[in-house]
SERO-4910 file (N, C-alpha, C, O; in steps of 0.05 Angstrom, whole numbers):
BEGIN
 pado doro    nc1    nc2    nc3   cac1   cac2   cac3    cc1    cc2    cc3    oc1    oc2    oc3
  Unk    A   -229   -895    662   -250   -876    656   -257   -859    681   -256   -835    679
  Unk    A   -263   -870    705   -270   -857    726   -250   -834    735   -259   -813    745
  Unk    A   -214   -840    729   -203   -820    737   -193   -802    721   -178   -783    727
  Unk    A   -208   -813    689   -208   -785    667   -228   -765    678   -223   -741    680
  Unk    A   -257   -780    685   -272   -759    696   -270   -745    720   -280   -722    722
  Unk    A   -253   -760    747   -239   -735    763   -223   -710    760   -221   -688    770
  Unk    A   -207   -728    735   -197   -700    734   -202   -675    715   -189   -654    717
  Unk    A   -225   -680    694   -235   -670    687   -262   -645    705   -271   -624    697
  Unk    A   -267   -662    733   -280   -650    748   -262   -638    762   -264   -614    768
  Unk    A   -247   -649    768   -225   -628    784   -217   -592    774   -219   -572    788
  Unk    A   -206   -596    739   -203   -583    727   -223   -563    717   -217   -547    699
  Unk    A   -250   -563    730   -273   -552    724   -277   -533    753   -285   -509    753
  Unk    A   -269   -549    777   -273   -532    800   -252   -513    803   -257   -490    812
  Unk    A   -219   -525    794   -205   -508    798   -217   -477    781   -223   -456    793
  Unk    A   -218   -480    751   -220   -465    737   -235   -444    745   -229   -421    739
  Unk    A   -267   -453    767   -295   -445    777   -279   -426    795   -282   -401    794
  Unk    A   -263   -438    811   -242   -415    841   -230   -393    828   -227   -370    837
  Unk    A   -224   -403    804   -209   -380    790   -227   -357    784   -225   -334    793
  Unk    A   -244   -366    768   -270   -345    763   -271   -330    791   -263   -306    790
  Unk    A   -279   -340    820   -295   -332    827   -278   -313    850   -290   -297    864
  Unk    A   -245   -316    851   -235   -313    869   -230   -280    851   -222   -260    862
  Unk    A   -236   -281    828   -228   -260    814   -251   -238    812   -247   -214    816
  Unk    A   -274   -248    807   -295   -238    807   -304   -224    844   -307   -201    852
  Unk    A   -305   -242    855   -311   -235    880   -294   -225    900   -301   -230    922
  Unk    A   -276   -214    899   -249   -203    919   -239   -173    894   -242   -167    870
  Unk    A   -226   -163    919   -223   -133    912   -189   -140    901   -174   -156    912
  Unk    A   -182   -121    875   -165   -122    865   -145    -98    872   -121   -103    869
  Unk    A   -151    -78    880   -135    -52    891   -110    -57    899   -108    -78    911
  Unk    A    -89    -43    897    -67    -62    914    -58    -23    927    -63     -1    918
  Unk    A    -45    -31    947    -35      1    953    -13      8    947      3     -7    936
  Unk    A     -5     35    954     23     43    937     50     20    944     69     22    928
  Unk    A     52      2    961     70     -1    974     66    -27    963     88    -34    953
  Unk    A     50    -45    960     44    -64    937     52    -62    914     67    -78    903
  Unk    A     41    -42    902     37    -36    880     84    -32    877    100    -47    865
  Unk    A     90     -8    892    126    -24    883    136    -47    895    161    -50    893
  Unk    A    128    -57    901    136    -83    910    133    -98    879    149   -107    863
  Unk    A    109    -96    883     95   -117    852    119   -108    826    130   -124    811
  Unk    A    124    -76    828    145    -78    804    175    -89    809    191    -95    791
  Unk    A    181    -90    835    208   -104    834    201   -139    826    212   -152    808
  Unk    A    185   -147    841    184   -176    824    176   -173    798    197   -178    787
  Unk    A    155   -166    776    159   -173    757    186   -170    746    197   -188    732
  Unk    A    201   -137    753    226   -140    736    249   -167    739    266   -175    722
  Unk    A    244   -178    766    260   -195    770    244   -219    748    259   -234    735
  Unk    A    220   -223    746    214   -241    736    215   -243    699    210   -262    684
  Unk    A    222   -218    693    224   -210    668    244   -210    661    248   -206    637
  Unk    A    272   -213    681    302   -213    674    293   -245    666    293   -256    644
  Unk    A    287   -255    690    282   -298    686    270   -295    666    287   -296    649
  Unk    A    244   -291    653    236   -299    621    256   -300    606    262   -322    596
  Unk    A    271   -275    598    290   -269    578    312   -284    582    319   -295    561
  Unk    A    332   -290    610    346   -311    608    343   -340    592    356   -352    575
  Unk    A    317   -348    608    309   -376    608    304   -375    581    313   -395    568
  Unk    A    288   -354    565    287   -361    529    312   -358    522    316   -381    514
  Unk    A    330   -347    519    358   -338    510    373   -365    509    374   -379    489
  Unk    A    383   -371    529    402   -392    541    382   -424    530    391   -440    514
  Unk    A    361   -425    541    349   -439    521    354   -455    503    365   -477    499
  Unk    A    340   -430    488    354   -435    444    375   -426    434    377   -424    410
  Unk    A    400   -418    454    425   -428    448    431   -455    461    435   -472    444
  Unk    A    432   -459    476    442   -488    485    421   -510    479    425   -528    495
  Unk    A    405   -515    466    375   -522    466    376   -540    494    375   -564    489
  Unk    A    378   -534    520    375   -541    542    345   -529    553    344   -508    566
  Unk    A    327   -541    547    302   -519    556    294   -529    586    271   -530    595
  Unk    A    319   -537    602    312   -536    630    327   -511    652    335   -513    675
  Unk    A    327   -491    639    339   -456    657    314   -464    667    316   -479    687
  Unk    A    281   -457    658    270   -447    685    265   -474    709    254   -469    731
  Unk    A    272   -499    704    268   -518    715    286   -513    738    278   -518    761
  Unk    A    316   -501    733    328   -495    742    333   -470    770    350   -468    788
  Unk    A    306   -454    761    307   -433    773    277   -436    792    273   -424    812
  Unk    A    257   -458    779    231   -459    796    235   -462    830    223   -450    848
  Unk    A    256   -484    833    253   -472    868    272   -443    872    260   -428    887
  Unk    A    289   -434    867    306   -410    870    287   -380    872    290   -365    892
  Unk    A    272   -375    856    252   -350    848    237   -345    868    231   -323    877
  Unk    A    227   -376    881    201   -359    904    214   -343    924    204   -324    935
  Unk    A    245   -356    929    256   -354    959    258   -330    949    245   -316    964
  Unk    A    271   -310    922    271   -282    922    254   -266    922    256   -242    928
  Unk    A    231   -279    915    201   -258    909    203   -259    937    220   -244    945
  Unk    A    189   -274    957    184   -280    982    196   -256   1008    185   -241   1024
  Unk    A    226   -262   1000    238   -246   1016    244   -217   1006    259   -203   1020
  Unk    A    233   -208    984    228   -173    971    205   -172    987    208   -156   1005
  Unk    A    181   -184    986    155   -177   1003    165   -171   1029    162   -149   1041
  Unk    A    179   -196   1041    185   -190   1074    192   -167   1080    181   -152   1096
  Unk    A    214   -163   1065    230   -142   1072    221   -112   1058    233    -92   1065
  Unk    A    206   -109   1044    186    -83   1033    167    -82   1060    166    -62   1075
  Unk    A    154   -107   1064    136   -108   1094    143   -101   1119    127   -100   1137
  Unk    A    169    -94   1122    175    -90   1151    184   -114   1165    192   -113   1189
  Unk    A    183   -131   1155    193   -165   1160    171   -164   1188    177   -162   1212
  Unk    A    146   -165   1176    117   -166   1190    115   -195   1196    121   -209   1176
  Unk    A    107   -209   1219    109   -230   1225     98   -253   1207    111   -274   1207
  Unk    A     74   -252   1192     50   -261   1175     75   -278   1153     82   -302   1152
  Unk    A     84   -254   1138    102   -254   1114    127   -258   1118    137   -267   1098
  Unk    A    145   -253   1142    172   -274   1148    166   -302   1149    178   -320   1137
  Unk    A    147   -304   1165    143   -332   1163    127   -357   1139    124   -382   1139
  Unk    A    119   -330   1117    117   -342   1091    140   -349   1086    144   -372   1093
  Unk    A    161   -337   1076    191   -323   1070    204   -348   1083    215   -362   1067
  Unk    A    205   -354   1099    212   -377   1121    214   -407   1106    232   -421   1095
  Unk    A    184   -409   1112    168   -434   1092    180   -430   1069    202   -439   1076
  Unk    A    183   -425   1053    191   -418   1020    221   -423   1016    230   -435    996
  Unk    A    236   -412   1039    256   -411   1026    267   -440   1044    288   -449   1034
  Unk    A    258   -452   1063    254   -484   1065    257   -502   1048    276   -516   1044
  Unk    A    222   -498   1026    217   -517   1015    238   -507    997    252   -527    992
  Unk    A    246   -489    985    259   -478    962    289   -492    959    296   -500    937
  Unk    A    305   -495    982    330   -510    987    327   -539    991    343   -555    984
  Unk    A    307   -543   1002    301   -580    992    300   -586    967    314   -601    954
  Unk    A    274   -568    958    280   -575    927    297   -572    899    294   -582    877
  Unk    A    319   -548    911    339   -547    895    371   -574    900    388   -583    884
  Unk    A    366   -578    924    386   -595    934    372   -622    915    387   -634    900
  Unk    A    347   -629    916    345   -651    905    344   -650    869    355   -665    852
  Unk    A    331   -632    865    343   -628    838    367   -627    828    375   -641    809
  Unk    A    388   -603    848    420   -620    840    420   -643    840    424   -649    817
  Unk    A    419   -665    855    425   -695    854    431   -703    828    450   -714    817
  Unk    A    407   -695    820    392   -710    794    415   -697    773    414   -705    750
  Unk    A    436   -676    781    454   -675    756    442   -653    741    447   -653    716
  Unk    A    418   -624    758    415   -611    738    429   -581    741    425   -563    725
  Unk    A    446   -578    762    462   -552    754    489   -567    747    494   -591    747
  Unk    A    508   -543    742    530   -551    727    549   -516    734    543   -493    730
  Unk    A    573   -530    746    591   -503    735    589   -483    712    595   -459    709
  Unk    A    581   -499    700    570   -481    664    551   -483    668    538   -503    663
  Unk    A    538   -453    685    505   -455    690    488   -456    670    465   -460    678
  Unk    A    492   -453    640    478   -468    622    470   -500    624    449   -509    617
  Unk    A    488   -511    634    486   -540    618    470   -546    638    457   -530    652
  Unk    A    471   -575    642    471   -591    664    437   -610    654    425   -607    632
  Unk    A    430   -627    673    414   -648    661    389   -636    649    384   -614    660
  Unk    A    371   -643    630    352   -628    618    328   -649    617    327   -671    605
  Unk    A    309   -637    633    288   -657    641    273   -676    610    266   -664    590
  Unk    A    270   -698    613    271   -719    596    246   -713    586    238   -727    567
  Unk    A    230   -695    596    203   -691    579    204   -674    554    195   -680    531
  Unk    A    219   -646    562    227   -642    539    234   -648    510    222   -640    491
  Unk    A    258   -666    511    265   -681    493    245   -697    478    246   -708    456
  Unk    A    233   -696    489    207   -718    480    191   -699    471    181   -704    449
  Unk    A    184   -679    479    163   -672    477    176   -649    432    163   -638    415
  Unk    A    209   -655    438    216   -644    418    207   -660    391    195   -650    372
  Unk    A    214   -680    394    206   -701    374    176   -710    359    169   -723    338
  Unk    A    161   -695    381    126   -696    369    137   -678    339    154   -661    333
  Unk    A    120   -694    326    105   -675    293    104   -644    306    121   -627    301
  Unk    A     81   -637    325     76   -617    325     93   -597    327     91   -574    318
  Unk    A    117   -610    344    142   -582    353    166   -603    340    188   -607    351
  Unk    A    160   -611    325    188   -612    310    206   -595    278    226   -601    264
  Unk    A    186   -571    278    194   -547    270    206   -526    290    197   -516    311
  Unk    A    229   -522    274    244   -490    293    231   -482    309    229   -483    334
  Unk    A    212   -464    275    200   -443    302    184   -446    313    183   -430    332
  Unk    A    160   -469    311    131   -472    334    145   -475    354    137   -463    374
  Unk    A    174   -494    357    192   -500    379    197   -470    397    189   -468    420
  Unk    A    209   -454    386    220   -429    393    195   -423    400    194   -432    423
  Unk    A    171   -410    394    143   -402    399    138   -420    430    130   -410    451
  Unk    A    146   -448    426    129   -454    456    149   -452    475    142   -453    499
  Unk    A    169   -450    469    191   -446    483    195   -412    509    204   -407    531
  Unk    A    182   -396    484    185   -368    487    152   -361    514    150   -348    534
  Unk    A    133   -379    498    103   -371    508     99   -387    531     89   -376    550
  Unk    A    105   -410    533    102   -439    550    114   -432    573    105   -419    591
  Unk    A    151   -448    570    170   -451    579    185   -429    594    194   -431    616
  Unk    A    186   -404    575    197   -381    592    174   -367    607    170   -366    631
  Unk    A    155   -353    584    131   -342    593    111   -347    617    106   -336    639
  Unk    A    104   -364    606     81   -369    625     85   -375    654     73   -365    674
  Unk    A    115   -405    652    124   -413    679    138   -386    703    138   -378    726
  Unk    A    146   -381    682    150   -351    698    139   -343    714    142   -344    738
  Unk    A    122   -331    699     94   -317    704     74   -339    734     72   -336    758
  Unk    A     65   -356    720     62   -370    743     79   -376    766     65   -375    787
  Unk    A    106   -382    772    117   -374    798    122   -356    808    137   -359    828
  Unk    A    115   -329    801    113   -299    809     80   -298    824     74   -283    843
  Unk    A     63   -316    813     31   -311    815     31   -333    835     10   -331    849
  Unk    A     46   -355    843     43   -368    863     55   -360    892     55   -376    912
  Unk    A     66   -334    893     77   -322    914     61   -294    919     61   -282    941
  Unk    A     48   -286    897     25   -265    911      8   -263    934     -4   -244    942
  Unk    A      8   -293    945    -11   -290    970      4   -274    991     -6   -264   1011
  Unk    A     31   -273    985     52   -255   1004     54   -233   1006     61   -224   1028
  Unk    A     48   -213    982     32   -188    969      9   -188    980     -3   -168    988
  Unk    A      3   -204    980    -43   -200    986    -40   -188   1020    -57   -173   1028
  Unk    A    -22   -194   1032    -19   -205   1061     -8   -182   1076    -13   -178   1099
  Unk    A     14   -162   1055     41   -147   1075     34   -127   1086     48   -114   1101
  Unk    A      8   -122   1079      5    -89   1091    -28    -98   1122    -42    -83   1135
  Unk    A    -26   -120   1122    -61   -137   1142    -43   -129   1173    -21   -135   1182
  Unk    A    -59   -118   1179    -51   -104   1211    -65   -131   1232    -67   -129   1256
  Unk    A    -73   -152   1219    -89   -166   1237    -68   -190   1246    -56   -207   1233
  Unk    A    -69   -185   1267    -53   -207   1281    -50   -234   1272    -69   -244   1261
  Unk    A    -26   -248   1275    -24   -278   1260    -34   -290   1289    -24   -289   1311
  Unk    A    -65   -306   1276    -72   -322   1297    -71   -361   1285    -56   -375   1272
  Unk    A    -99   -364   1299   -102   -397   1294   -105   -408   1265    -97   -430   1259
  Unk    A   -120   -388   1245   -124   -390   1224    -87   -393   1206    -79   -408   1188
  Unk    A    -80   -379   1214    -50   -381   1200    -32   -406   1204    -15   -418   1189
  Unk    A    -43   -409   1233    -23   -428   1248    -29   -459   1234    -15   -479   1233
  Unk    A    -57   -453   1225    -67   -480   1225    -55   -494   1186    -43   -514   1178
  Unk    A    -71   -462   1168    -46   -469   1149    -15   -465   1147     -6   -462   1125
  Unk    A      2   -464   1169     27   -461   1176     34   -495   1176     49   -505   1160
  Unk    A     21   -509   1198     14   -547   1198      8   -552   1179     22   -571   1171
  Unk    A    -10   -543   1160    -10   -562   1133     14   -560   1108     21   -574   1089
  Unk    A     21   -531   1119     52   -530   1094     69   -540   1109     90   -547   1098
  Unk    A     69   -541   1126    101   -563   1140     89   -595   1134    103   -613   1126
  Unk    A     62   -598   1141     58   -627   1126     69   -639   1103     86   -656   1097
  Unk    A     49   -617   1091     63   -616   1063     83   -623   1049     86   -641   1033
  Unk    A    104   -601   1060    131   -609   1055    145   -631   1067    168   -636   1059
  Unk    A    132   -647   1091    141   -667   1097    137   -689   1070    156   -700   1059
  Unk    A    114   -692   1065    107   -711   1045    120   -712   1021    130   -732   1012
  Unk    A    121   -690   1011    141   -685    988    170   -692   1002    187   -707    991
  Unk    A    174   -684   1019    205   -698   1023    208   -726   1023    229   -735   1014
  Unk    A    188   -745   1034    190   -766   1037    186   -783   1012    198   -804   1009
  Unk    A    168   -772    993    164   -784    960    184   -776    955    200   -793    962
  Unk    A    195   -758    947    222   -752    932    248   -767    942    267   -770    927
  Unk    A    248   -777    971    267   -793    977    268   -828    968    286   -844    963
  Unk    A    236   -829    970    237   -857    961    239   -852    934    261   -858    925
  Unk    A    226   -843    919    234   -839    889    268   -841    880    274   -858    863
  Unk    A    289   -823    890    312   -825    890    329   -847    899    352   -851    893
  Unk    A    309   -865    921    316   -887    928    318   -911    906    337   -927    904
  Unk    A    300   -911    894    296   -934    876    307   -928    849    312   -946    833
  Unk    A    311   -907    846    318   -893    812    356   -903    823    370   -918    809
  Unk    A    362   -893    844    390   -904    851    399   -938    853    417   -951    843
  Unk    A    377   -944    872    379   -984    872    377   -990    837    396   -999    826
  Unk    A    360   -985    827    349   -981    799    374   -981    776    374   -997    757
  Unk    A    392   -962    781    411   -958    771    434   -983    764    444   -990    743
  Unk    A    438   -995    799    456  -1007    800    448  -1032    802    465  -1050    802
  Unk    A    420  -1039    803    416  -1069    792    424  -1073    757    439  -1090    747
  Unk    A    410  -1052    743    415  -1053    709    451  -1048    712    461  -1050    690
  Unk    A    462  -1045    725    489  -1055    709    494  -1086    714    502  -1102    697
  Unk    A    487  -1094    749    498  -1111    756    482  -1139    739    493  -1161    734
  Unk    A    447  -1130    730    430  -1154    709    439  -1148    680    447  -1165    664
  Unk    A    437  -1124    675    429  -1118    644    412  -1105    633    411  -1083    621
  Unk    A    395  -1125    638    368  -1114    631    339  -1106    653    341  -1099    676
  Unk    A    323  -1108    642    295  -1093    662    283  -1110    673    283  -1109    697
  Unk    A    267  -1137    657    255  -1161    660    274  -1186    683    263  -1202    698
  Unk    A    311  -1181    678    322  -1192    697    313  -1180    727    301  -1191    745
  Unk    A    322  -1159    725    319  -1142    756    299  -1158    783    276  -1167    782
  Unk    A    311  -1158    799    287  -1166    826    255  -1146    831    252  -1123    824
  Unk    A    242  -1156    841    218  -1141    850    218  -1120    869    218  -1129    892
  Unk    A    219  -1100    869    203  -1096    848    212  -1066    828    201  -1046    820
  Unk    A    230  -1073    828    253  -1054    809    245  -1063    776    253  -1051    756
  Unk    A    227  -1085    774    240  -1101    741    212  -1083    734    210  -1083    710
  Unk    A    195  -1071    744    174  -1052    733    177  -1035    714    164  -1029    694
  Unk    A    207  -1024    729    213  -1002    717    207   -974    727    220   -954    719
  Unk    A    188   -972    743    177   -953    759    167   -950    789    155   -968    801
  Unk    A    171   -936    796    179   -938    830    146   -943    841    126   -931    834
  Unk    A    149   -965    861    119   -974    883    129   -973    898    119   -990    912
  Unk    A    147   -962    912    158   -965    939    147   -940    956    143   -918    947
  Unk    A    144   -947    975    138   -934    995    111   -917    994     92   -932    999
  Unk    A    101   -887    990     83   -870    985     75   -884    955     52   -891    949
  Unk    A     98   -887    939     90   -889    921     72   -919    907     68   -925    883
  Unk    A     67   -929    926     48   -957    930     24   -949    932      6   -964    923
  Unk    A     17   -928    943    -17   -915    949    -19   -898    934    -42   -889    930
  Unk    A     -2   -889    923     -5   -869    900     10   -859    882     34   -862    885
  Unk    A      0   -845    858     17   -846    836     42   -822    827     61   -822    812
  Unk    A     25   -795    853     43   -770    842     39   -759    870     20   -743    870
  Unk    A     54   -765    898     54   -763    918     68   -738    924     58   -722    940
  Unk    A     88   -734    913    111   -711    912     90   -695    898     89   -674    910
  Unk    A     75   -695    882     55   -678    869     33   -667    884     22   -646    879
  Unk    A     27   -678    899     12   -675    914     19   -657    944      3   -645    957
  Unk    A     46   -660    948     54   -650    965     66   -616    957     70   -600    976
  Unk    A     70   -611    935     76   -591    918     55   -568    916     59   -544    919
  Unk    A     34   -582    913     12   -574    901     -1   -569    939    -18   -551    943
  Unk    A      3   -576    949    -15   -577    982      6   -549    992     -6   -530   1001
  Unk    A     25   -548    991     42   -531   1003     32   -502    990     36   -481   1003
  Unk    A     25   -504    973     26   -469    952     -2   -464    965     -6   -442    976
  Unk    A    -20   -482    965    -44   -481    978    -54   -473    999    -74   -459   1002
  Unk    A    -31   -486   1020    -39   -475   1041    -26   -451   1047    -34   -435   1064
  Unk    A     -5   -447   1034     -1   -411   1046    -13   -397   1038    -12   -375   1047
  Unk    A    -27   -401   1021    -50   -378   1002    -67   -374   1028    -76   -352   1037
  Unk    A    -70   -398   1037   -101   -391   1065    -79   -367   1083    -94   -352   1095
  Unk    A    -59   -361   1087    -40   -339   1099    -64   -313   1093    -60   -293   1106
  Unk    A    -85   -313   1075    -93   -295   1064   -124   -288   1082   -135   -267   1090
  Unk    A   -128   -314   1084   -147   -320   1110   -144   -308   1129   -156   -289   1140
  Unk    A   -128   -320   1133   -123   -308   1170   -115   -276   1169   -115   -262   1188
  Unk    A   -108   -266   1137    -96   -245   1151   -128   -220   1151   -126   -197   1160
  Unk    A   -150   -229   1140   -171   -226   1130   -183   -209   1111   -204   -196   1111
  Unk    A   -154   -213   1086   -165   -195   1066   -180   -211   1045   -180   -201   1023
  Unk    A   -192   -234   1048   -197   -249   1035   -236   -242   1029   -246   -237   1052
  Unk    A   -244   -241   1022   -272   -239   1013   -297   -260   1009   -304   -269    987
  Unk    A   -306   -266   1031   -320   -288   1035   -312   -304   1060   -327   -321   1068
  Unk    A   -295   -300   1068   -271   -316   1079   -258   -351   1071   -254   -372   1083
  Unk    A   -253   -339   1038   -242   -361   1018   -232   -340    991   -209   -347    985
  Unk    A   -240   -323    978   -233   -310    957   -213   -291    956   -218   -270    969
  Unk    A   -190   -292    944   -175   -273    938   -164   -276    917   -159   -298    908
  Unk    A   -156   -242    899   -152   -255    868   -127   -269    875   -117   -275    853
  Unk    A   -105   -279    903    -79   -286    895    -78   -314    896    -59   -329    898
  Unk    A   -106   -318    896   -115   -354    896   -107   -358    874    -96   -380    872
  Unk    A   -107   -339    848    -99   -350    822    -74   -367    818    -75   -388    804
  Unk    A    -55   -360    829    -30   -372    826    -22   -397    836     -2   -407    827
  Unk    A    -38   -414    859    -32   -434    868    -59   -447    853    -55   -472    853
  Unk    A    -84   -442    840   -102   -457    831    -86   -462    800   -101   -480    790
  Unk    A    -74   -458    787    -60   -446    763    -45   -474    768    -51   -496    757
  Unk    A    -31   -471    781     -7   -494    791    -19   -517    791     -9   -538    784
  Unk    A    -45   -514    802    -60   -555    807    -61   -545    773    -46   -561    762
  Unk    A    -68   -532    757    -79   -542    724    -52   -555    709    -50   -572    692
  Unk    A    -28   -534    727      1   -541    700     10   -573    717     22   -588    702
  Unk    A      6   -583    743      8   -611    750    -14   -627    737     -9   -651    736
  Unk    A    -35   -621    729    -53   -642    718    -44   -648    695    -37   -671    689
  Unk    A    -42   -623    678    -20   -630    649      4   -641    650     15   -655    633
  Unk    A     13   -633    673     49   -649    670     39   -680    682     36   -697    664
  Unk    A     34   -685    702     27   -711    709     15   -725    680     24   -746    670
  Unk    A      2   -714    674    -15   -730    649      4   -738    616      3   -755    598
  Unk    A     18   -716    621     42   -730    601     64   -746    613     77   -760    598
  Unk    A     70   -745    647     95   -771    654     79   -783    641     81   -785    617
  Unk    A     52   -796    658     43   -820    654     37   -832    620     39   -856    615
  Unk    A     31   -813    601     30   -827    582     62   -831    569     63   -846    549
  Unk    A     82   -822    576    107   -833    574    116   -857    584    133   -874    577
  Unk    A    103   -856    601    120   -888    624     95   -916    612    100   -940    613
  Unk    A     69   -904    602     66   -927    600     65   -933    573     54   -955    569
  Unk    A     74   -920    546     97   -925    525    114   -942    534    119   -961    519
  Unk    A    130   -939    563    161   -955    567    157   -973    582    172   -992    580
  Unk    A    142   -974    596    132   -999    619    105  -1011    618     84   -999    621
  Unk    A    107  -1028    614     78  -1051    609     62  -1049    634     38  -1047    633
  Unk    A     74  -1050    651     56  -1060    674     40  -1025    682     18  -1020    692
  Unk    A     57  -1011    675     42   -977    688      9   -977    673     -8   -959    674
  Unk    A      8   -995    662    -23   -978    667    -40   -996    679    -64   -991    676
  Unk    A    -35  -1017    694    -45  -1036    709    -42  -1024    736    -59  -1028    753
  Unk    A    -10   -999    741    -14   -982    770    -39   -963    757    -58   -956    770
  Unk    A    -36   -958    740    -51   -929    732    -90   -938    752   -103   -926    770
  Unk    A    -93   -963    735   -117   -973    745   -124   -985    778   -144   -989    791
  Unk    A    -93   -988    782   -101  -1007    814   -101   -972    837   -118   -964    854
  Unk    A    -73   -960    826    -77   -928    847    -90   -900    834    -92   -892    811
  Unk    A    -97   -892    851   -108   -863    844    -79   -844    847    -60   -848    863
  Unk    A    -83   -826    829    -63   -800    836    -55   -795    862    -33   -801    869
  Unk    A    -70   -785    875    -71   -771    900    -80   -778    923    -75   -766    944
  Unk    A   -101   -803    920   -111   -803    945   -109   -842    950   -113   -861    935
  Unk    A   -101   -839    975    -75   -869    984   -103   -890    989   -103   -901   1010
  Unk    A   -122   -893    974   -147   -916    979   -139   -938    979   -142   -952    999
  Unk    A   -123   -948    954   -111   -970    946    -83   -968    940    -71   -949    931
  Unk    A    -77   -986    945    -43  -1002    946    -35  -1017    911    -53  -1021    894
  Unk    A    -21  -1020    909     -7  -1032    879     -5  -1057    889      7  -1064    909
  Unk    A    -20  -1072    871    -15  -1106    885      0  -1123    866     -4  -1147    866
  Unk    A     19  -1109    849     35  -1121    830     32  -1133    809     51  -1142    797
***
């Protein structure tokens, strides 16, 4: 109960930033923005129409899964380079296209591109999420596929790279303020590298205990769970999530320092990384009610760790 109501409070403040970053900050963008802004949407409007297309022919509905780290590194580096490759915004461009090759390298792992850039692995939520009553008609399928899946995600990783837009034309020197969210997105991305490694760690040991036992309940400790406590993921439940979600964050403060920000916190390009904590609260919130369908013990972690913040340890 307590961490239905965090995140129900959570989801109330984000929503509140949203209001206010919109309401209170100037929306104007200048000529030079303003084409910039049209080469990414078109780029982002070729990706909708792929990602629906290819889609619901292959019913593989992981294209944009496919393309979520790939897109920022191009939005990113159209700003740079519209900008004058202005110091502020290379070194967004920088960051981005970093985290962007970590996270496509680790997504390959997992088996999701393929010489046949259609195919390749198709995230397991999907599938599941095909089989509900609700989308187990064609077309509501096609509909969320089209509005959800292509649309919106789209759309949201175009709106999580606007703080780079907010930024290209700020004559104000990159000082301490930048530098300081510069440390928290290399944090960031430290953390997420390190969950994602142990995660891959154990999903691999994981693998090759179930051939060498059989089954789940044989397995050693603490693999026979079924779900990974190792490492980060002992203090918490969506660590890589958290580190995802910290990184988009702090380059938005890029917006800070560069001081077009209003209040010195408001800008409308806050929308796109506050957007991102709402679509992780919903995705986190359906792993977990998946895993603890498949694993008995997950909601005994659900109760011993918090999401995000490392208070308590999993005591088995």
């Amino acid at each position: 109960m307590k961490k239905t109501i965090a995140s129900v409070i959570t989801a109330v403040i984000v929503i509140a930033m949203i209001v206010a970053s919109l309401v209170l900050s100037d929306m104007s963008l200048s000529q030079l923005q303003k084409s910039t802004l049209r080469t990414l949407i078109i780029i982002c409007c070729c990706s909708m129409a792929y990602c629906f297309i290819v889609g619901e022919i292959t019913r593989n509905n992981s294209q944009m899964d496919k393309l979520w780290s790939i897109l920022p590194i191009a939005y990113a580096w159209v700003i740079a380079v519209n900008s004058g490759f202005k110091t502020r915004v290379t070194i967004y461009a920088m960051v981005v296209t970093i985290w962007g090759i970590r996270l496509t390298v680790n997504f390959a792992r997992k088996g999701a591109y393929s010489i046949r850039f259609w195919t390749g692995e198709e995230d397991y939520r999907w599938s599941i999420l095909r089989q509900k009553p609700a989308f187990i008609n064609r077309l509501v399928w096609a509909l969320f596929d089209l509005f959800f899946i292509s649309f919106y995600q789209n759309a949201l990783v175009l709106a999580i790279c606007l703080p780079a837009l907010a930024v290209m034309e700020s004559s104000v020197a990159f000082s301490y303020p930048d530098a300081i969210a510069l440390i928290f997105a290399v944090a960031f991305l430290l953390l997420e590298t390190v969950a994602d490694e142990y995660q891959w760690l154990y999903h691999q040991t994981k693998k090759k205990y179930m051939k060498e036992y059989g089954s789940l309940d044989k397995l050693p400790e603490p693999f026979n769970l079924g779900f990974n406590t190792l490492g980060l993921w002992k203090r918490m439940r969506h660590p890589n999530y958290l580190g995802e979600q910290g990184i988009w964050m702090s380059l938005y403060f890029f917006a800070v320092g560069a001081g077009v920000a209003r209040y010195g916190i408001f800008h409308w390009s806050m929308v796109g990384p506050l957007l991102l904590i709402l679509l992780f609260m919903g995705s986190s919130n359906l792993g977990e009610k998946i895993s603890s369908k498949k694993y008995p013990r997950y909601k005994d972690y659900i109760d011993q760790v918090y999401k995000y913040l490392p208070i308590h340890s999993f005591k088995g």
